[in-house]
Backbone bond lengths (Angstrom), bond angles and torsions (degrees), N, CA, C in turn:
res aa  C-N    CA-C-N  psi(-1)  N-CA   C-N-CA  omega(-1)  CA-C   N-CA-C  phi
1 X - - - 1.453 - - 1.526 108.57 -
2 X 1.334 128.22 123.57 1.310 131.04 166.37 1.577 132.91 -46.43
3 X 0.781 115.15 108.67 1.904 104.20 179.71 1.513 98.85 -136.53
4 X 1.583 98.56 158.79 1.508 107.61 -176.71 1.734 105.56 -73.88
5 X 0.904 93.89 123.90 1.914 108.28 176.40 1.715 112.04 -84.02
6 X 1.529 120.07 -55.06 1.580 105.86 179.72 1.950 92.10 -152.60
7 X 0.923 88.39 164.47 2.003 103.15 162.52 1.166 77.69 -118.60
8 X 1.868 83.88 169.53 1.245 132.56 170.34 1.483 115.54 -89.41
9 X 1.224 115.08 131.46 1.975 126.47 178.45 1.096 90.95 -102.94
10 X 1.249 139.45 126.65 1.606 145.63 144.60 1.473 96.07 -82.14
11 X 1.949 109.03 113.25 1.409 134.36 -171.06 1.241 105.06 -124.84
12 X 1.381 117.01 137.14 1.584 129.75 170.66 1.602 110.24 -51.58
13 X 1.485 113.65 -59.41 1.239 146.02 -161.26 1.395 126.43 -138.55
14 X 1.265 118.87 98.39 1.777 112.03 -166.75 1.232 100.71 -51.97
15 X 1.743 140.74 -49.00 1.581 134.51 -152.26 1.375 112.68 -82.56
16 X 1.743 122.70 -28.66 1.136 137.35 134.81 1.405 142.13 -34.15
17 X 1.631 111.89 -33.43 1.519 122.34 169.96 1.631 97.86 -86.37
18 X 1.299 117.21 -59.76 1.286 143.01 -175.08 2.005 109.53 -32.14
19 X 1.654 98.54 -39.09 1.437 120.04 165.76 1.097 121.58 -59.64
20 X 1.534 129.49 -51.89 1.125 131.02 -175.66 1.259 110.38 -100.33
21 X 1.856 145.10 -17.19 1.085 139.07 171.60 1.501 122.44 -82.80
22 X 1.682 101.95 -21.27 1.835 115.69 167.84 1.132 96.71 -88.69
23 X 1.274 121.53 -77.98 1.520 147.25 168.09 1.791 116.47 7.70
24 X 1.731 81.22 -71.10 1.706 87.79 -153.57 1.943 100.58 -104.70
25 X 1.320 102.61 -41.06 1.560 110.03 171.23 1.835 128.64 -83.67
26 X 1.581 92.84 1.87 1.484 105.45 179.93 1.406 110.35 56.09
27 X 1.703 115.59 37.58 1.599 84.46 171.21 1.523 102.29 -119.55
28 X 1.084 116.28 171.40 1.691 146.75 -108.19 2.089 78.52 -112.58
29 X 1.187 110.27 149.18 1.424 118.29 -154.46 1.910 94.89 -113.44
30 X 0.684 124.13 87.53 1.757 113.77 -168.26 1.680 118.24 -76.02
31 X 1.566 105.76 -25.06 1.157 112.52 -178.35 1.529 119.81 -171.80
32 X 1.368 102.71 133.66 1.453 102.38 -176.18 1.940 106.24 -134.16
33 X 1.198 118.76 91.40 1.214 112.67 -171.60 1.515 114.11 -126.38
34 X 1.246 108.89 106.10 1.739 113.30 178.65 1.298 122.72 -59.50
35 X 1.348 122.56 145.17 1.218 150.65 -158.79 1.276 106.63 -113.69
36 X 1.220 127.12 64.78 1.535 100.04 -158.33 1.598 105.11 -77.75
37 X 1.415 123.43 -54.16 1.479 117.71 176.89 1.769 118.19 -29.74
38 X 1.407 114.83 -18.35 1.668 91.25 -175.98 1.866 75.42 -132.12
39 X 0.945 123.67 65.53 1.479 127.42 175.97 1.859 111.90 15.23
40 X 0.735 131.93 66.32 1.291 134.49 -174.16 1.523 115.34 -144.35
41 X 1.669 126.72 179.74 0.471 128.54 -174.78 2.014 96.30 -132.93
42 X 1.153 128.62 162.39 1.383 150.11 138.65 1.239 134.75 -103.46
43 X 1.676 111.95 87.61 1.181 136.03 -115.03 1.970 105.36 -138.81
44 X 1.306 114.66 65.24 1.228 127.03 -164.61 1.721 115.22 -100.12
45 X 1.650 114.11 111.47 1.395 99.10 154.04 1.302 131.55 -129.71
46 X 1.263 163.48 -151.62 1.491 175.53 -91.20 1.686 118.39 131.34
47 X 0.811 106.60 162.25 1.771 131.28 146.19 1.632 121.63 -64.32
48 X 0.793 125.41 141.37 1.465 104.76 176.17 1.063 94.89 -79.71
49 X 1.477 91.05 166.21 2.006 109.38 174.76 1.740 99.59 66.95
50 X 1.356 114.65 11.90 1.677 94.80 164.36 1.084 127.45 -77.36
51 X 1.290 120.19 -10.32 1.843 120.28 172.58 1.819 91.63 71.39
52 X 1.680 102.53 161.15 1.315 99.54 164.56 1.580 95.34 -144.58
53 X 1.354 96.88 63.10 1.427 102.17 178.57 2.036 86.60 -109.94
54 X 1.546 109.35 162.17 1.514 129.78 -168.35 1.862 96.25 -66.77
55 X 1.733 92.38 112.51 1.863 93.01 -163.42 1.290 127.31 93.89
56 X 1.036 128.06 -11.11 1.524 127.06 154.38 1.118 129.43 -58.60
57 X 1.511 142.42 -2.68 1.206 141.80 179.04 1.402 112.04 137.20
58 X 1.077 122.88 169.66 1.767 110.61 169.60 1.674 86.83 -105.89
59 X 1.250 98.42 175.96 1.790 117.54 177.45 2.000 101.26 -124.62
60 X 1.168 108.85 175.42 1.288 107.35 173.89 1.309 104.17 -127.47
61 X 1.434 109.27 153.86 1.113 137.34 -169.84 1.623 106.07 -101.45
62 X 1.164 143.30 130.05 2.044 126.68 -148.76 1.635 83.17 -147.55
63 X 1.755 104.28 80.06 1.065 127.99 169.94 1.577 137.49 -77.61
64 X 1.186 132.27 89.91 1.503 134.47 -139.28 1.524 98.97 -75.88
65 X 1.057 108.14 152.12 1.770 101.69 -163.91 1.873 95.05 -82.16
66 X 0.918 117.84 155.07 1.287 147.40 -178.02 1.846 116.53 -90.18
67 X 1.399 96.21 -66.35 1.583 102.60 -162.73 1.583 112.35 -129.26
68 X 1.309 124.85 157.02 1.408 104.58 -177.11 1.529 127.49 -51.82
69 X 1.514 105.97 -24.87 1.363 97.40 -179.37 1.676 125.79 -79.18
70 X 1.337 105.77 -24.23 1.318 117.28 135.86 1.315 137.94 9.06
71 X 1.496 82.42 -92.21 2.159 109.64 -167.12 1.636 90.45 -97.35
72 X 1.373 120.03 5.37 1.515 99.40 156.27 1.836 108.47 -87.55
73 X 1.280 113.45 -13.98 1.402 118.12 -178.69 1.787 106.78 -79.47
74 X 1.021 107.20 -16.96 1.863 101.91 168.62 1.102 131.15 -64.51
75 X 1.451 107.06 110.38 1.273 111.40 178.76 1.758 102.42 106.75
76 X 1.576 124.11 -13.10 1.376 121.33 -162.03 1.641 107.05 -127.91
77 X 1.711 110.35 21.73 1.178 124.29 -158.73 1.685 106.87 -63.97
78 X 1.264 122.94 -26.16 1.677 142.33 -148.78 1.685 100.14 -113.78
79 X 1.572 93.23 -25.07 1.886 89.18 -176.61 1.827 110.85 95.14
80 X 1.352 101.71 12.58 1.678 101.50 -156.38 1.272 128.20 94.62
81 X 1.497 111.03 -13.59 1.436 115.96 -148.86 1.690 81.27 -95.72
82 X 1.436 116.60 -161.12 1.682 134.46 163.17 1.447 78.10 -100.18
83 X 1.566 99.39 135.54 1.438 125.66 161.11 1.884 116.26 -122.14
84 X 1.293 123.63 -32.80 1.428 134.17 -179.80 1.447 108.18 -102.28
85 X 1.169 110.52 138.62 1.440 112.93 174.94 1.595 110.22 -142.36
86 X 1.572 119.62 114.44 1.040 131.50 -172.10 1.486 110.22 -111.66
87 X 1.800 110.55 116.01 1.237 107.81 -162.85 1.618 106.69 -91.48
88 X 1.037 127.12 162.80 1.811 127.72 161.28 1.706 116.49 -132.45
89 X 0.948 94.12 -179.99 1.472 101.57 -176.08 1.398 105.60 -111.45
90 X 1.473 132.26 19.04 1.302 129.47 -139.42 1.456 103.49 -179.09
91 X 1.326 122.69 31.44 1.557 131.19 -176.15 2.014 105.55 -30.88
92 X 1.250 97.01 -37.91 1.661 98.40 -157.05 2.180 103.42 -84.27
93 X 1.492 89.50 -24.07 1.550 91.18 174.06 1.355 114.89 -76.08
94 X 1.559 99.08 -48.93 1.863 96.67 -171.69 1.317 104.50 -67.66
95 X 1.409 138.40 -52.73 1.301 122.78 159.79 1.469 136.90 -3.62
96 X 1.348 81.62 -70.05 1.592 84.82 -174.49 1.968 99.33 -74.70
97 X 0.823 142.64 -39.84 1.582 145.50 -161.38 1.638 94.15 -77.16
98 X 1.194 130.71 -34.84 1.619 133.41 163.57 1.500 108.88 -52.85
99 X 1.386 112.68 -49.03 1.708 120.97 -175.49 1.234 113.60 -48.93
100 X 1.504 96.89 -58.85 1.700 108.51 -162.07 1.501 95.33 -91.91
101 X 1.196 142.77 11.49 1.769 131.87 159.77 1.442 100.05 -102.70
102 X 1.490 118.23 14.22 1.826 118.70 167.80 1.600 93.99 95.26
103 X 0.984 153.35 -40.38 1.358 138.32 -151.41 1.446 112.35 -62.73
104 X 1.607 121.03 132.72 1.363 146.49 -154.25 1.459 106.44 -83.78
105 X 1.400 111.27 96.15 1.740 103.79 171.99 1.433 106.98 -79.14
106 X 1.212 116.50 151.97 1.642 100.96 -178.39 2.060 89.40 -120.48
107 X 1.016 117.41 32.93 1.410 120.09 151.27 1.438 96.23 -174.97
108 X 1.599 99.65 176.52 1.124 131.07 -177.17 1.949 106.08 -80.08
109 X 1.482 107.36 152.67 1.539 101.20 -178.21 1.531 125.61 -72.30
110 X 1.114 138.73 130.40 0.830 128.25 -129.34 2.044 96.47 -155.94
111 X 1.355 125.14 137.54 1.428 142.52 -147.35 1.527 106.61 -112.72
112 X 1.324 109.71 123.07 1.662 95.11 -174.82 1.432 90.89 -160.41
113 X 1.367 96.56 157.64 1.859 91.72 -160.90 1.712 121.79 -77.57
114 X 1.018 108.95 15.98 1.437 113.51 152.35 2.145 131.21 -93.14
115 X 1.692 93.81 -10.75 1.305 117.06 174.84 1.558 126.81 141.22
116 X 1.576 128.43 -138.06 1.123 106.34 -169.23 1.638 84.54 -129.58
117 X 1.250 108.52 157.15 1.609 131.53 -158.47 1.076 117.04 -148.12
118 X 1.575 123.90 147.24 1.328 117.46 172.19 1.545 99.41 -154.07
119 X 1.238 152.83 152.47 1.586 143.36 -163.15 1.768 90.05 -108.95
120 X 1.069 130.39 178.40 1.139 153.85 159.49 1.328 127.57 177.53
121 X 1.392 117.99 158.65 1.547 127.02 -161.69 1.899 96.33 -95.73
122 X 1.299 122.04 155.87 1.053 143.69 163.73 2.024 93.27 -89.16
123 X 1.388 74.22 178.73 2.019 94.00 -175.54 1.596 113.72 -59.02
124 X 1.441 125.22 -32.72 1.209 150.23 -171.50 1.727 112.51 -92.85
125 X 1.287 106.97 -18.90 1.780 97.87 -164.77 1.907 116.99 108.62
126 X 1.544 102.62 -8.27 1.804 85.29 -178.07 1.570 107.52 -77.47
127 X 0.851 120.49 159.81 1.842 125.11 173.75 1.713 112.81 -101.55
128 X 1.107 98.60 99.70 1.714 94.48 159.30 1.739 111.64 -92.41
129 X 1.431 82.63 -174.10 1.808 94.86 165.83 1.466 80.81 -140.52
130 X 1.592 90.91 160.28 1.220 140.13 -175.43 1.618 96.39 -125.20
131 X 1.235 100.74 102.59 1.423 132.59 176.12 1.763 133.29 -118.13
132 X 1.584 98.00 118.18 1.590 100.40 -179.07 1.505 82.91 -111.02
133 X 1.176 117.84 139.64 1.599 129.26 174.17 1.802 104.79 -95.08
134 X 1.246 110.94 142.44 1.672 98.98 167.92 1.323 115.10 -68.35
C-alpha cells in the first residue's frame, strides 16, 4: 500500500537545521549520508516514536538549497500559511518543552473542536501547529 514516507525541507544548512530539528524539537536523526559526487548531503529526520513502518508518519528530508531560487524558498515553503503539522499525545508537555528550548509560538494555545493547537515557527520562518487531536 502506498503512503507518504518524507517531504522535502528546503534548508540553508543541513548542521544548522539538523540543530534545531534534533537539537531543539528532539526529533530522532534517521539518516545522514553524504553525497559527495553532487556535494550534498541525504539528510532525513522524524519525531520520535514515528515508527517507519507503512503509516507511521512521514519523516523529512532537510534539503540544502541548491540554487537561488531555492534559498529564496527558505523559510516560505507554506506561503505564510501553516504547512507542517506535528501531532502529540501531550499538547500541554510539548508546549511547554518547545518554550523553554526557545521555539517561537506566534499565539497563545488555543481549543477548537478538532483539539488543542498552538502555531509556531521552525528556525527559518515555516509555521506548524503543534497539535493534540481529541
Amino acid at each position: 500500500m502506498p503512503h507518504l514516507a518524507q517531504i522535502a525541507l528546503i534548508v540553508r544548512d543541513y548542521d544548522e537545521a539538523l540543530g534545531f530539528y534534533v537539537g531543539t524539537l528532539g526529533f530522532e536523526l534517521v539518516e545522514d549520508t553524504p553525497l559527495p559526487a553532487q556535494n550534498k548531503r541525504w539528510v532525513v529526520v522524524r519525531p520520535r516514536g514515528g515508527g517507519s513502518e507503512a503509516g507511521a508518519g512521514a519523516a523529512i528530508l532537510l534539503a540544502r538549497a541548491a540554487t537561488p531560487d531555492q534559498a529564496a524558498a527558505i523559510g516560505h515553503q507554506g506561503a505564510g500559511r501553516v504547512w507542517l503539522f506535528l501531532e502529540t499525545d501531550d499538547f500541554a508537555r510539548d508546549h511547554a518543552a518547545f518554550t523553554a528550548a526557545g521555539v517561537r509560538f506566534v499565539e497563545a494555545p488555543r481549543t477548537e473542536p478538532y483539539g488543542t493547537v498552538a502555531v509556531f515557527e521552525d528556525l527559518y520562518g515555516n509555521r506548524w501547529d503543534l497539535l493534540e487531536r481529541r
